[in-house]
N, C-alpha and C positions, 0 to 999 in steps of 0.2 A: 318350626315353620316348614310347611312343605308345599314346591311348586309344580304345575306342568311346564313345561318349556315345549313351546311347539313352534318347528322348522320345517319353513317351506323347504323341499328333497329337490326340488326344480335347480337341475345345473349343481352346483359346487360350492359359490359363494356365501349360502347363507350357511350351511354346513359349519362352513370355513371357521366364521365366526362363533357358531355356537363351541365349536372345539377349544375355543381360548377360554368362551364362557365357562362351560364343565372344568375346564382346569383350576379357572378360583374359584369358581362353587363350591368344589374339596376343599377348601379353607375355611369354609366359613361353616355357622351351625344352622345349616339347610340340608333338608332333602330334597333333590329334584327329579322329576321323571323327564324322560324325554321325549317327541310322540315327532314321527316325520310323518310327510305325507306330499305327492308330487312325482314319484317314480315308483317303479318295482320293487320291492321287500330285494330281490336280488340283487339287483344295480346298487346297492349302496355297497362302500368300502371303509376302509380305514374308520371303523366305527367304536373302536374299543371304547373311548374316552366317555359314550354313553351309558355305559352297563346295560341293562337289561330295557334297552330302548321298544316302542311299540309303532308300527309303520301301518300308514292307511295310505288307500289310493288320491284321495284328494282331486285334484284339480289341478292341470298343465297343461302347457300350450303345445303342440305338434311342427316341426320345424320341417324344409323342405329346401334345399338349396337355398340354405342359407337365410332364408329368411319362416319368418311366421307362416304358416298354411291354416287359414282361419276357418275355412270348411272342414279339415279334418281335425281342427282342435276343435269342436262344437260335436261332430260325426261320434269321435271317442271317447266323451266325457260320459262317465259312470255316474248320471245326475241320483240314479234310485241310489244307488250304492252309497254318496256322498250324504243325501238327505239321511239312510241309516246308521252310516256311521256320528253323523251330526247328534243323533236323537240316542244312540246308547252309551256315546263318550259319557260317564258317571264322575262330576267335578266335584263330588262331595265330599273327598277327603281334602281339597286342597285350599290354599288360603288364597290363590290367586294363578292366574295364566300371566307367564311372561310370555310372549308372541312375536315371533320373527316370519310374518307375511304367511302364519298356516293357515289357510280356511276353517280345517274342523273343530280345532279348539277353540279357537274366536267363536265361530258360531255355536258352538256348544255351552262356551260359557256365559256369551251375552242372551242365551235362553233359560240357563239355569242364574242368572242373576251372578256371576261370579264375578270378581273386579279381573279387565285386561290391563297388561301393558302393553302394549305394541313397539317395539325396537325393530327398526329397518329401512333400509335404504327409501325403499319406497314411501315408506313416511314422512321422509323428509321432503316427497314433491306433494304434499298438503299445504306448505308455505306459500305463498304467490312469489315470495321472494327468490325461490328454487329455479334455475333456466332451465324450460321442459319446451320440448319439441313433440308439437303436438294441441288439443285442445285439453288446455289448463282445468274447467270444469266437468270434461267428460274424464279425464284424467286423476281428481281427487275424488269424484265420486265412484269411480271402480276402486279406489285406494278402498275407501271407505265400506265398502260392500263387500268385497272381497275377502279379507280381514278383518272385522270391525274392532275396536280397541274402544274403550274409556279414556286411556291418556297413551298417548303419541310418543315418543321419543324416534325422530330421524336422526337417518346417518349419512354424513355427505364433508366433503374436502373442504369446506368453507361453512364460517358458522353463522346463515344466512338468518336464521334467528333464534330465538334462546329455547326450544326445545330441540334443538340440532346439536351432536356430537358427535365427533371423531371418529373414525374406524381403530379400533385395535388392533393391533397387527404382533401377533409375537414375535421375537427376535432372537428366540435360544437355538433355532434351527440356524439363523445366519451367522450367528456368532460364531458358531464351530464350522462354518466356510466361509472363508474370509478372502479368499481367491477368486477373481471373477478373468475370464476366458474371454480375450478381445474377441475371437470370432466365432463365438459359441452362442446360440440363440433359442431360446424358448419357445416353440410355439404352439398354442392352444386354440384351437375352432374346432371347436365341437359340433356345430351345427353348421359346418361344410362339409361339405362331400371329404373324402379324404384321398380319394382319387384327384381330385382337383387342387388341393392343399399342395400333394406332393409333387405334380407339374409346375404349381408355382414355384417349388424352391430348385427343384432339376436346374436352373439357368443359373444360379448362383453357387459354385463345386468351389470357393474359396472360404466358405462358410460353415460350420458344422450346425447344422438344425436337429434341435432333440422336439419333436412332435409329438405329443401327448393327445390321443383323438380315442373313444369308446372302439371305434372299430380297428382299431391298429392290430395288431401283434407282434411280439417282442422282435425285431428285428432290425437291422441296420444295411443300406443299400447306397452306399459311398457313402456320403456325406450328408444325409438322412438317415435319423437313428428313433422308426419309430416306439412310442411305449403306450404300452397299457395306463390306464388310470389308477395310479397309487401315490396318495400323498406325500408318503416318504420322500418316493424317487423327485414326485414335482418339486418338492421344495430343494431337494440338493440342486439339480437344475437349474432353476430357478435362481437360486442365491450365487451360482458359479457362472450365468449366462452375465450376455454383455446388455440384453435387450430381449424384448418380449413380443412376440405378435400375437395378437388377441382378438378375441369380441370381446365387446365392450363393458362385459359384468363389473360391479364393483372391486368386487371384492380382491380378484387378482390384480386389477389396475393400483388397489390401495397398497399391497404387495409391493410391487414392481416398483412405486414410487418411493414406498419407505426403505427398501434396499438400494434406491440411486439406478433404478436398471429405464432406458430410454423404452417407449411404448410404440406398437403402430397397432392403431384399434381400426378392424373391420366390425361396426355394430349388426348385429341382427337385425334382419328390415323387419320392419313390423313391429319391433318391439320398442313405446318409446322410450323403458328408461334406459335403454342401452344406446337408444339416438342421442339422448338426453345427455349422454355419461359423456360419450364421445365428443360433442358440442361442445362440454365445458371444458375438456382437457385439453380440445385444440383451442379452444377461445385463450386459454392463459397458460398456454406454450408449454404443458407439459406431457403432450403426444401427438402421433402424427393419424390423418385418418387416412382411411381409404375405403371408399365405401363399393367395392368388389375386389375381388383378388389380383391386384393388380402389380404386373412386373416391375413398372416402371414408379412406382409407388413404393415398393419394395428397395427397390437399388436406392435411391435414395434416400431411404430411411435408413440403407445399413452405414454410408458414411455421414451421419451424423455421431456426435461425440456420445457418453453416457453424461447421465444428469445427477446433480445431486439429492442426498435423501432427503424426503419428505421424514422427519420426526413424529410419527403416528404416537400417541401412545401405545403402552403393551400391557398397562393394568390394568382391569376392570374392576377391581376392587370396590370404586370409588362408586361405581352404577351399582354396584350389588349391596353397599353398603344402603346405598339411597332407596332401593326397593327392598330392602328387609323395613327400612325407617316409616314407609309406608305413607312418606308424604307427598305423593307422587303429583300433584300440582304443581308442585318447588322445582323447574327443570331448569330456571337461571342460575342458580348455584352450582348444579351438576356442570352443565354446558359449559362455566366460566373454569370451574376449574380445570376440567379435562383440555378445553383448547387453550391452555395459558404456555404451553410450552412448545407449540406444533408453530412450525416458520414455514410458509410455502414461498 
């Protein structure tokens, strides 16, 4: 059997997961390729777990303080480029696309007739049952356009219906840091300014903030200690912090959770599954929002206590067992079993 795996490159999160994926894939008797698409052949990191992966430009959104800038994501979109790569992607070796929110191999395959799946967060706001901020049917039908799939599999913290499952989150990085730093804190906004990140945290010198931002460099200025983007170092950080500031991506939030680490989500404006994320987390008390950089938001997020961990699963086995089986209409089995041991 042999698959494409295609990841949307946009941000970190869907990466995130494909990297748990590629780890049980080498168990099992598949070959996969892997094909990103969403940023720069450059900008990408910590990529080893791919092998000889293949990057196109795709399709992303352009940020600007802090939120969406909709004029210059429409201004830099490489439409000729995107329709070329669409039309020579060649799916004739493969038995099917698994799909995490890529455009060029979705639409590559639903032109060459090839079966999708689609696995990802965004899939999961196809449900009506999903709490989305924003309009619910302009909302599934860019889902649906965007990346088109055959069969859906969402991913989301509640298992709103039975094609919906769990986030994966490994745990063999946390296990060997098992110490966590009362006043030690993560923080990640990628799409703030980083000049403006770091006067936020100037006001609080009882705190150590490790900052992780694209434009950082390796350096520490009291009690701001920024870094470069490398998965390594985030996850040691990460597993040793007491608490996380963030926008509101899944996939760190799924993180943060399943390690027990307290959250304060700034979402990206404009974007609504990141409004979407935030919404839920504050609706069932397991993070704090604030939707601009704000001091007074901040101090009181740091004396709240930490929380306990969300029990994510960490195998994916059981999904990849079920897409070799090829009965991919069957997703109440999958769903039941994967949430059967997850307590929020």
């Amino acid at each position: 059997m042999k698959i494409l795996y295609g990841v949307q490159g946009t941000g970190n999160g869907h990466t995130t997961r494909a990297r748990v994926m590629a780890k049980a894939f080498e168990q099992h008797d598949v070959e996969v390729d892997y094909l990103f698409s969403g940023r720069e052949a450059s900008d990408y990191f910590d990529m080893e777990a791919f092998g000889n992966y293949q990057t196109r430009t795709g399709l992303t959104f352009v940020t600007q303080a802090g939120k969406v800038n909709g004029w210059q994501t429409v201004k830099q979109a490489k439409v000729k480029q995107f329709f070329k790569d669409i039309k020579e992607l060649d799916l004739s070796e493969y038995d099917f696309v698994f799909n995490d929110f890529e455009p060029i191999s979705a639409w590559a395959a639903k032109k060459q007739k090839v079966p999708v799946i689609g696995m990802s967060h965004q899939a999961a706001f196809l449900s009506p049952k999903v709490p989305v901020i924003g309009s619910n049917i302009l909302t599934r039908t860019m889902i649906r356009k965007f990346a088109p799939a055959d069969f859906y599999l969402g991913v989301h913290w509640q298992p709103f219906a039975s094609n919906i499952i769990p986030p994966f989150i490994s745990q063999d990085h946390h296990a060997s840091t098992p110490i966590t730093i009362k006043n030690k804190v993560l923080v990640y906004l990628p799409f703030e300014s980083l000049g403006k990140v770091v006067e936020l945290l100037k006001g609080f010198p009882h705190f150590e903030f490790y900052c992780y931002h694209p434009d950082a460099q390796e350096e520490s200025v009291t009690h701001i200690h920024l870094r470069k983007p490398s998965r390594s170092g985030f996850l040691t950080d990460l597993c040793s912090s007491s608490g996380v500031i963030a926008n509101a991506g899944f996939e760190l939030s799924s993180e943060a959770l399943c390690f027990g680490k307290k959250l304060l989500l700034k979402p990206l404006e404009g974007q609504f599954e990141q409004s979407s994320n935030a919404y839920m987390l504050s609706n069932i008390g397991l993070a704090k929002v604030m939707q601009f950089l704000d001091p007074d938001a901040l101090e009181d997020w740091l004396l709240i206590p930490n929380r306990e961990q969300v029990n994510f699963p960490s195998d994916p086995h059981p999904l990849i067992e079920w897409l070799k089986q090829k009965q991919w209409h069957d997703m109440g089995h999958l769903s039941a079993q994967l949430w059967q041991d997850v307590k929020l």
